[in-house]
VOGU-3710 file (C-alpha; in Angstrom, 3 decimals, decimal comma):
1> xxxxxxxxxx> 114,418/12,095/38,098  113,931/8,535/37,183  116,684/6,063/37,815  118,327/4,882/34,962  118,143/1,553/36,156  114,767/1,247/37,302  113,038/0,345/33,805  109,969/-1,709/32,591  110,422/-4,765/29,925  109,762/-2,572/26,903
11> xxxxxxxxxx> 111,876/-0,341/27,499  114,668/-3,264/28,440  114,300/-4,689/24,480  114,127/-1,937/23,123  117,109/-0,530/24,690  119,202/-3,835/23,946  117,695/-3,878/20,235  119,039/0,086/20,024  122,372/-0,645/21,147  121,955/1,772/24,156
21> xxxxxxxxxx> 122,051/1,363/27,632  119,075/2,491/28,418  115,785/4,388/26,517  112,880/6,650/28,021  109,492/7,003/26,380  109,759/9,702/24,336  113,403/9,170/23,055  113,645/8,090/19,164  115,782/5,396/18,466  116,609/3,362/15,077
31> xxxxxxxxxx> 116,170/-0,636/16,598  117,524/-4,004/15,041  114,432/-6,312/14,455  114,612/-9,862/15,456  111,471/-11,728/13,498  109,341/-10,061/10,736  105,895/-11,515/8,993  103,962/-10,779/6,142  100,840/-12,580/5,062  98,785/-12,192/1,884
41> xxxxxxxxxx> 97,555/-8,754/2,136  100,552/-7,605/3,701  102,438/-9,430/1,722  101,585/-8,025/-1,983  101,522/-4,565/-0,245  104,925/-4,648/0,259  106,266/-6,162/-2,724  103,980/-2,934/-4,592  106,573/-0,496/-2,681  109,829/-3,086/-3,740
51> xxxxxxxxxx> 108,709/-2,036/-7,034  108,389/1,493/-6,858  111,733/1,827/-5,083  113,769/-0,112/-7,172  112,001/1,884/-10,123  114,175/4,824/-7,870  117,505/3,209/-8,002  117,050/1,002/-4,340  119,232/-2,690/-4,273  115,901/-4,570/-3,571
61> xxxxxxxxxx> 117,930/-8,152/-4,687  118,300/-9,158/-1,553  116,397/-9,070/1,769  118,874/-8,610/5,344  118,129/-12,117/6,443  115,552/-14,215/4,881  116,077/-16,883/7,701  114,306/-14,371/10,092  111,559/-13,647/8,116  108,037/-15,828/7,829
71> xxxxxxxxxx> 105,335/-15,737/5,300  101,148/-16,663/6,387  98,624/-17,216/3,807  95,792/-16,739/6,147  93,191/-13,737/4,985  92,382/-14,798/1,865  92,455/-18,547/2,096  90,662/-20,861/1,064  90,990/-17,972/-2,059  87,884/-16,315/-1,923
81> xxxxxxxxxx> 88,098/-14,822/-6,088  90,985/-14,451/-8,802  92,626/-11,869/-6,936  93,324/-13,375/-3,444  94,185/-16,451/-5,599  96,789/-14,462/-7,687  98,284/-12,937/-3,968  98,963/-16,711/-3,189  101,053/-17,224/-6,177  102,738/-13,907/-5,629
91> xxxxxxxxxx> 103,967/-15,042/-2,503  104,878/-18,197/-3,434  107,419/-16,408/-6,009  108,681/-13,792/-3,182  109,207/-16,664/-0,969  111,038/-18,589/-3,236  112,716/-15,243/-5,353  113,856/-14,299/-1,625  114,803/-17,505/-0,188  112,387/-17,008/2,840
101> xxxxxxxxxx> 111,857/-20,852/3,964  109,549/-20,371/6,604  106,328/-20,317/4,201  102,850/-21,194/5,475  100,810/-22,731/2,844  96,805/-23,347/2,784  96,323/-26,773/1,945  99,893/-28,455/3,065  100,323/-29,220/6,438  100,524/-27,045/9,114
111> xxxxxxxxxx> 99,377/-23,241/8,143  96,872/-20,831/10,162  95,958/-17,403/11,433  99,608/-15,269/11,436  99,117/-14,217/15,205  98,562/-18,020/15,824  101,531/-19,244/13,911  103,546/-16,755/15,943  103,071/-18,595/19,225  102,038/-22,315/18,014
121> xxxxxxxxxx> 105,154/-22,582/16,229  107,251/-20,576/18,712  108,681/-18,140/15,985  109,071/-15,276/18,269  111,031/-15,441/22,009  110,760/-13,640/25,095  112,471/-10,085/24,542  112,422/-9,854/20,981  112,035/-7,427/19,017  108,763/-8,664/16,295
131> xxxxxxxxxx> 107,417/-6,748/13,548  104,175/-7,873/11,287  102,360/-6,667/8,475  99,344/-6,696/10,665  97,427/-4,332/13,065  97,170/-7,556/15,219  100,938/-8,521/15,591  100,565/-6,861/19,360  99,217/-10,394/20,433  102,722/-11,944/20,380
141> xxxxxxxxxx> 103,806/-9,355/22,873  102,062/-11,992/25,621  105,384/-14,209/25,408  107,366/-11,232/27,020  108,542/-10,150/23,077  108,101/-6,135/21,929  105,313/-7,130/19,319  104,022/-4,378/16,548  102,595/-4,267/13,350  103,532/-2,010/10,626
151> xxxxxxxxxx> 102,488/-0,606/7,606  103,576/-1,573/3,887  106,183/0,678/3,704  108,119/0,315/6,948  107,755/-3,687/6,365  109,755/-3,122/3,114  112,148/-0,991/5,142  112,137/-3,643/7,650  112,760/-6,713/5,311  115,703/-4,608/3,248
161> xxxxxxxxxx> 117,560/-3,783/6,118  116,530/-5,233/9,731  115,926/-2,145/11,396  113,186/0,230/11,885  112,735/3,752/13,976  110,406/3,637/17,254  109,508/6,466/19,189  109,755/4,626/22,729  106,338/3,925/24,134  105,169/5,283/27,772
171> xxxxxxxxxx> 103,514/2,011/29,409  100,548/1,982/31,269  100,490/-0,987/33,655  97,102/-3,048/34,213  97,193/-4,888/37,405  94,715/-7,759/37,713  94,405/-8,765/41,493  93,625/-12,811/41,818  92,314/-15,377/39,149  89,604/-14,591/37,294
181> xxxxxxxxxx> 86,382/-16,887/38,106  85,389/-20,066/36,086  82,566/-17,966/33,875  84,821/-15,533/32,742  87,879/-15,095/29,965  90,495/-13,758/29,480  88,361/-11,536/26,314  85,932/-10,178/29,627  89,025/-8,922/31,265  90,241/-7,036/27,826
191> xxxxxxxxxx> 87,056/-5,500/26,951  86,022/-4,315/30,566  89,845/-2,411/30,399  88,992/-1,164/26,812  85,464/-0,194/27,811  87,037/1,877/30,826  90,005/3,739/28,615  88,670/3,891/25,613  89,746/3,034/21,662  92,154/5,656/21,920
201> xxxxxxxxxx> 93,144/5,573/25,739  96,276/3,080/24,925  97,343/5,535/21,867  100,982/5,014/20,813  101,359/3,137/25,003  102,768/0,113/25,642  100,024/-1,908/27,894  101,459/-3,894/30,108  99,378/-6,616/32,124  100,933/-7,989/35,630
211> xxxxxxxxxx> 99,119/-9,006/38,943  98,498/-12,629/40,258  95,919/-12,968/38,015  98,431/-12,917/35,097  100,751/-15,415/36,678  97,589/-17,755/37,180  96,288/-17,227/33,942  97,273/-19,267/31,233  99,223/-18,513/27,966  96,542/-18,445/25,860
221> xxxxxxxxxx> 94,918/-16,143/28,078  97,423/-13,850/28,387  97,563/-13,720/24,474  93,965/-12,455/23,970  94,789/-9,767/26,356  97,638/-8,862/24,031  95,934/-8,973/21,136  93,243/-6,457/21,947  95,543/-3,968/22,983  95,465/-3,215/19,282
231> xxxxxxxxxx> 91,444/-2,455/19,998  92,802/0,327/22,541  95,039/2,000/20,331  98,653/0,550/22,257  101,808/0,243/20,376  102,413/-2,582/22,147  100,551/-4,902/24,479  103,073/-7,059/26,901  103,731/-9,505/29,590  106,416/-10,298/31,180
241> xxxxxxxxxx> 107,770/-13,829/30,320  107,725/-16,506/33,074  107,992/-20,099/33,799  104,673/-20,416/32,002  105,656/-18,509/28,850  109,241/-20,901/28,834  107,036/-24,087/29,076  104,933/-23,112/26,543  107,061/-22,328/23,930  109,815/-25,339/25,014
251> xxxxxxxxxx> 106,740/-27,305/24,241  106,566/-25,868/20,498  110,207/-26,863/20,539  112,115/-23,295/21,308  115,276/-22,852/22,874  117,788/-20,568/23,969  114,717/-18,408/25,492  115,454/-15,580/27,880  113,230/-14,311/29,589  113,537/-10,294/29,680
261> xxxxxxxxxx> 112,363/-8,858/32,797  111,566/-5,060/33,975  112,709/-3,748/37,051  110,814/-3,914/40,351  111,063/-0,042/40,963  110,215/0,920/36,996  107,658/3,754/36,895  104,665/3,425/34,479  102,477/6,634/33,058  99,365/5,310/34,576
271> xxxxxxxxxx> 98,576/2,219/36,854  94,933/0,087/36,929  94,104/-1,849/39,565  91,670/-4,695/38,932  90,029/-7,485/41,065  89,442/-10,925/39,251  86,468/-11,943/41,749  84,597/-8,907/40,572  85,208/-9,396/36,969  81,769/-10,435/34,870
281> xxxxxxxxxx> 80,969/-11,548/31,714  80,924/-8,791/29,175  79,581/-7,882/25,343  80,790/-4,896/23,349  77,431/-3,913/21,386  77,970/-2,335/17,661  79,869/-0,700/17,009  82,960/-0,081/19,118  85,016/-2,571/21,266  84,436/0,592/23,677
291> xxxxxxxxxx> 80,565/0,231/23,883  80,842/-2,985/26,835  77,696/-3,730/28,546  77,203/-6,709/31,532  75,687/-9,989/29,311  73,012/-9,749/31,787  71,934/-6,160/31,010  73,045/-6,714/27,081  69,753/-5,656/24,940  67,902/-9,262/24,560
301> xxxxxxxxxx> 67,798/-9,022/20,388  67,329/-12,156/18,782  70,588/-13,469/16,977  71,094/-14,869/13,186  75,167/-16,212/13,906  77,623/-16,917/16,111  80,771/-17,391/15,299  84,120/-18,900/17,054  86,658/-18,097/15,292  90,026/-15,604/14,668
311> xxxxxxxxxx> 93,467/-14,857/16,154  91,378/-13,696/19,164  89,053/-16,709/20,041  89,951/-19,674/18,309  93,089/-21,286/20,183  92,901/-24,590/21,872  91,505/-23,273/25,417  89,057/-21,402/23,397  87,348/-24,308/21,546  87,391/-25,947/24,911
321> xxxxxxxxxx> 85,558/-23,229/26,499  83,161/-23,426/23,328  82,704/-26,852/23,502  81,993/-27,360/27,525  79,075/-25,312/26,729  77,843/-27,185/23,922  77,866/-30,429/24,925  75,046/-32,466/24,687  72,855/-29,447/23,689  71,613/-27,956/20,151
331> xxxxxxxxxx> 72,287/-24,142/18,213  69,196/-22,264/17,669  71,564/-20,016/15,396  73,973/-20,479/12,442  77,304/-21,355/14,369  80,680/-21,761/12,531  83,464/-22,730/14,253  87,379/-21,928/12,626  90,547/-23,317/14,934  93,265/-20,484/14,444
341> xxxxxxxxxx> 95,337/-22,836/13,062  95,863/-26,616/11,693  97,730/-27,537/14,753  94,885/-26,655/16,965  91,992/-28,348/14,581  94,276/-31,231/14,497  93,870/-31,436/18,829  90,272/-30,875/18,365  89,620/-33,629/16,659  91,719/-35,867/19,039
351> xxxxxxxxxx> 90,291/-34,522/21,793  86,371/-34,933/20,549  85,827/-30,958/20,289  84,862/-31,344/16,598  82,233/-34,151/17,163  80,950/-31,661/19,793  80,685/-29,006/17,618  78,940/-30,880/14,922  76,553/-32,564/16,965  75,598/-29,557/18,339
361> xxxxxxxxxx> 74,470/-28,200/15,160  77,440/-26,255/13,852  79,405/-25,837/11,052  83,224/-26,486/11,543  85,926/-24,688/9,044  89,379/-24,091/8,149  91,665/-21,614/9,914  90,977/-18,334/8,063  90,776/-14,809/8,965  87,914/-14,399/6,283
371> xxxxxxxxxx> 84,526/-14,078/8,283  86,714/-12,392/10,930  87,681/-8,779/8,261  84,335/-9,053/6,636  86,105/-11,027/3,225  84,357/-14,047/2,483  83,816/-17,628/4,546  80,958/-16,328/6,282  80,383/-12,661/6,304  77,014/-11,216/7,334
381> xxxxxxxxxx> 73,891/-9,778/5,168  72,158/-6,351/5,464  70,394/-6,256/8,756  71,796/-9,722/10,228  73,342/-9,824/13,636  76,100/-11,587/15,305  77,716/-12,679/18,290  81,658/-13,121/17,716  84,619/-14,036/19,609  86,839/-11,319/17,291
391> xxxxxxxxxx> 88,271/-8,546/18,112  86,458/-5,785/15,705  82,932/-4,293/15,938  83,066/-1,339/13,969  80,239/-0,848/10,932  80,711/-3,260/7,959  83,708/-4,967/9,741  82,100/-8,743/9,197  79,879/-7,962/6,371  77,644/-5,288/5,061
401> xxxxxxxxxx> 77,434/-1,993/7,014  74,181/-2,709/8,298  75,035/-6,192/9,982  75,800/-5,610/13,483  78,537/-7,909/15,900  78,308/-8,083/19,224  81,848/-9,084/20,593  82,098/-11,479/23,437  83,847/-14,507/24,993  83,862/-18,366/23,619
411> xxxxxxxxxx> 81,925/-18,809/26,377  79,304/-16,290/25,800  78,922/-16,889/22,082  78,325/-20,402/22,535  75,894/-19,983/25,406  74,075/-17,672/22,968  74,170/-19,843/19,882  72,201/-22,071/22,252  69,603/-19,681/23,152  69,787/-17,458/20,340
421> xxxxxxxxx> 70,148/-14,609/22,243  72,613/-12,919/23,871  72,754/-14,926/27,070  75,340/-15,267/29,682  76,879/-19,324/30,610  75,601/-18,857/34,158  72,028/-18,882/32,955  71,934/-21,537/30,500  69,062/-24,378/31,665
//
C-alpha cells in the first residue's frame, strides 16, 4: 500500500485546499479555490446560468470574494462584430455590479491573452488552487499551482461560493533527461510527448514534467509545456515550483510565495523518460496535435501564413526565438505577429523585436486570441494553409474547415515564413 506520506504536488494542494490530510487519485473531494478567471466568452456564459438560477430562487447578489477573482477581455478584442462588442460591455457591468477590481481592458493599459495575464501579472502562486473559464487555464499549472479550466456552470458555482468538487487526478510523470539543444523549444518537447500518448492519453491525469531539463529550462518554457497538456486531454499539467518559478514571479511583484513540493518517494501511474540531446524539431500536420512528423520529413507543401501568436507562442522568449531567425532576412508568406500580452509588446519594442518583425516583411498586432480560435484578426480561407505556433489543429479551428495548420515552434514558423515552406532553422541559407 502506498504511504500516506509519500505524495506528488497535486495531490499536496489539493489535499491542503480539501482540508484533509492527505488525497489519492480516485478519492472525490469538495476543494476551496484560491484564484478564478473569466474572459469574454466565458464570461457572458456564466452570467447566462446567474440568470437562470436566480430565476430558481439562488442569492446570486453577491460573489464569495470578488478580490480573488479576475476578468480578461482577450477573444473577442479588438471586437470583431456587435456581439463580441456587446460581451465587452457586459463585463464591464459584472465587473463593476460585482465589485471584481482586477479587470483587463482592450485599449487601457496593460490587458492580454488570460493564460498570459496569469503569469505576467503573477495572479496565481505556487500551490494554488486556479480555476478559469478556459480549456487552456492548465498553462498556469507551470508555476507549481493546480491549474484547470471549467465549464460555465461550475465557474458560476465557483464564483458564488469558492469551492468546487474534483475527482483527484492520477499523475503521469514526464521526465526530460538534460537541456534541450539550441534548435529546439520547449513546443518540440510537448508535441513529441503528445504525438507518443495521444489526445486522449493524459485523460482526466495530472501531467507532471520533472528532469534536469525542467530545472534548466526556463519559465516560459515550462509554461508551453503546461499549456498543451490541455492538447493531451490532462486535468492538469504541473511543475514543481523552484528558485526559477520564485524569481519569476518576485519579478512581477508577488510575495508570500510557497513553493509546494511532492515527495521524493511519491508514486506516479506511468513514468516517461526523455533525453533532451535527442529531441528534434517537430510539426503536427492537420489535423490533430497527435499527427507529429520530424520538420525534415514534414510534406514540403507550399505555405500561404504563418503566424506567431497565442497563449502558446507569443511570450517574450518566443518573439525572441522568432525574431533571431528573422533578422536581416525577408517573408515569402503572410506573417502576423501578436505578443500575448501588452507587457510583452511593450519589451519588444524596447528591445528592437518589432523593427525586426516589420522589416522582415510582417505584420505586427495586438494581443488577441482571435486568429488563434478561428474568430476574426486573421483567420484562414477555403484551401489556405498555415504554419502556427498555437496549440489547436483540428478542422476549421483557424478558419474555414478546409484551411489546414500545421503546428510548430517560433522557431520553425519563422524559418518557414522565410522559405515558405515548412522548413526546419538548421537549414535556413
Amino acid at each position: 500500500m502506498k504511504d500516506i506520506a509519500a505524495v506528488n504536488v497535486t495531490e499536496k494542494i489539493l489535499a491542503r485546499a480539501s482540508g484533509r490530510e492527505s488525497v489519492s487519485p480516485g478519492d472525490v473531494i469538495f476543494a476551496d479555490v484560491d484564484k478564478a478567471m473569466v474572459h469574454d466568452v466565458s464570461g457572458p456564459g456564466v452570467m447566462k446560468v446567474f440568470e437562470r438560477i436566480s430565476g430558481q430562487g439562488v442569492d446570486t447578489k453577491k460573489l464569495w470574494d470578488p478580490s480573488k477573482v479576475w476578468i480578461a477581455e482577450d477573444h473577442f478584442v479588438p471586437s470583431a462584430d456587435k456581439i463580441s462588442a456587446g460581451n465587452i460591455i457586459k463585463l464591464q457591468d459584472f465587473a463593476r455590479n460585482y465589485g471584481i477590481r482586477r479587470h483587463f481592458k482592450y485599449g487601457m493599459g496593460q490587458y492580454g491573452i488570460c493564460h498570459t495575464l496569469s503569469h505576467e501579472e503573477a495572479l496565481v502562486l505556487p500551490g494554488e488552487v486556479y480555476v478559469g473559464g478556459d480549456s487552456h487555464t492548465n498553462t498556469t499549472g507551470a508555476l507549481g499551482a493546480f491549474a484547470c479550466g471549467l465549464g460555465h456552470t461550475d465557474m458560476a458555482y465557483v464564483l458564488l461560493y469558492g469551492k468546487i468538487w474534483f475527482k483527484v487526478p492520477e499523475t503521469v510523470l514526464l521526465r526530460l533527461n538534460g537541456a534541450l539543444p539550441p534548435h529546439v523549444m520547449a513546443k518540440d518537447y510537448i508535441l513529441r510527448i503528445i504525438g507518443d500518448m495521444g489526445t486522449d492519453g493524459g485523460a482526466y491525469r495530472t501531467m507532471q514534467f520533472a528532469g534536469t531539463g525542467i530545472t534548466e529550462m526556463s519559465v516560459e518554457g515550462r509554461l508551453t509545456l503546461a499549456n498543451m497538456t490541455t492538447e493531451a486531454g490532462a486535468k492538469n499539467g504541473i511543475i514543481e515550483a523552484d528558485k526559477k518559478t520564485a524569481g519569476y514571479l518576485s519579478s512581477r511583484g508577488a510575495t508570500g510565495i510557497k513553493p509546494v513540493i511532492g515527495d521524493d518517494d511519491a508514486e506516479y501511474s506511468e513514468v516517461f523518460e526523455y533525453e533532451g540531446s535527442e529531441m528534434e524539431p517537430l510539426v503536427a500536420k492537420p489535423y490533430s496535435p497527435e499527427n507529429v512528423s520530424i520538420v525534415r520529413e514534414a510534406p514540403s507543401v507550399e505555405l500561404d501564413k504563418a503566424y506567431i501568436g497565442s497563449c502558446t507562442g507569443a511570450k517574450m522568449e518566443d518573439l525572441e526565438a522568432a525574431a533571431r531567425i528573422l533578422k536581416g532576412r525577408k517573408v515569402r508568406i503572410r506573417t502576423e505577429v501578436l505578443p500575448a500580452a501588452i507587457s510583452i509588446y511593450r519589451k519588444a519594442v524596447e528591445r528592437g523585436l518589432v523593427g525586426i518583425f516589420l522589416d522582415a516583411g510582417a505584420t505586427v498586432g495586438p494581443p488577441t486570441c482571435g486568429a488563434c480560435c478561428g474568430a476574426h484578426m486573421g483567420v484562414l480561407g477555403k484551401g489556405e494553409v498555415c504554419i502556427s505556433t498555437t496549440n489547436r489543429n483540428f478542422p476549421g479551428r483557424m478558419g474555414d474547415i478546409e484551411s489546414q495548420t500545421y503546428l510548430a515552434s517560433p522557431l520553425v514558423a519563422a524559418a518557414s515564413a522565410v522559405t515558405g515552406k515548412i522548413t526546419d532553422p538548421r537549414d535556413l541559407n
